[in-house]
Structures are given as structure tokens and as C-alpha cells.
C-alpha positions in Angstrom: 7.7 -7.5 -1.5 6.7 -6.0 1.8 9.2 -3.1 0.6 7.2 -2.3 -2.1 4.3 -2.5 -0.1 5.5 -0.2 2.3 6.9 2.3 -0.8 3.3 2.4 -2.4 1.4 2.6 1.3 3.6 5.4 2.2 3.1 7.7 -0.7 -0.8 6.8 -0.7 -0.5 7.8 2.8 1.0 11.2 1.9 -1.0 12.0 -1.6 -4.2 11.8 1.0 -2.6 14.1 3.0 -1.7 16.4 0.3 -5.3 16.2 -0.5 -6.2 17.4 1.9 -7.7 14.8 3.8 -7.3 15.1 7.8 -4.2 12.8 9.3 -6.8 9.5 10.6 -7.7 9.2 7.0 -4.5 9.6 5.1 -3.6 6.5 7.9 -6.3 4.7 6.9 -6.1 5.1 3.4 -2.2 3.6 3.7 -3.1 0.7 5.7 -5.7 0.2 2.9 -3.0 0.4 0.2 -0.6 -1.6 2.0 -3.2 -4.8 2.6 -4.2 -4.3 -1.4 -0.5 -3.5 -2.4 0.9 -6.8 -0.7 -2.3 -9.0 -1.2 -1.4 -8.2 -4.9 2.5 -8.8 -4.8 2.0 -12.3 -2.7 -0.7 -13.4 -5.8 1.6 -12.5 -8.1 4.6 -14.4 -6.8 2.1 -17.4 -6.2 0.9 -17.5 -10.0 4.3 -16.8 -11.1 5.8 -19.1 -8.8 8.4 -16.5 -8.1 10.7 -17.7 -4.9 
């Protein structure tokens, strides 16, 4: 799970860039994605009672 969290919070991380937004940002916006990306995989595995 925190993988995948990493994966998705690393390309967020890199599309903001690409957007142009400046580097604090893009850092921001992964932390943001990571939180949100492993929130969701750890409320998945709870509700599908995934071990």
C-alpha cells in the first residue's frame, strides 16, 4: 500500500511540476496526494478486510 502511495504521490508531484507550478508546490501537492492516496488504500483494506 504505501508503494502505491508513493507511485501516485510521485507522479502528482511531477505532473505539478510539468505544470508549471514552482518546486514548494509540486512538494506540497505530493505530500497532499500521498496522505489522500494512503488514507484511501488503508479504508479500503479495512472495509475489505484485506490482510
Amino acid at each position: 500500500m504505501v508503494i502505491a502511495a508513493l507511485v501516485v504521490s510521485g507522479l502528482a508531484g511531477l505532473l505539478s511540476d510539468a505544470a508549471g507550478n514552482n518546486v514548494p508546490t509540486s512538494v506540497l501537492t505530493a505530500g497532499g496526494a500521498f496522505g489522500a492516496a494512503l488514507g484511501l488504500f488503508v479504508a479500503m483494506a479495512h472495509y475489505a478486510d484485506i490482510e
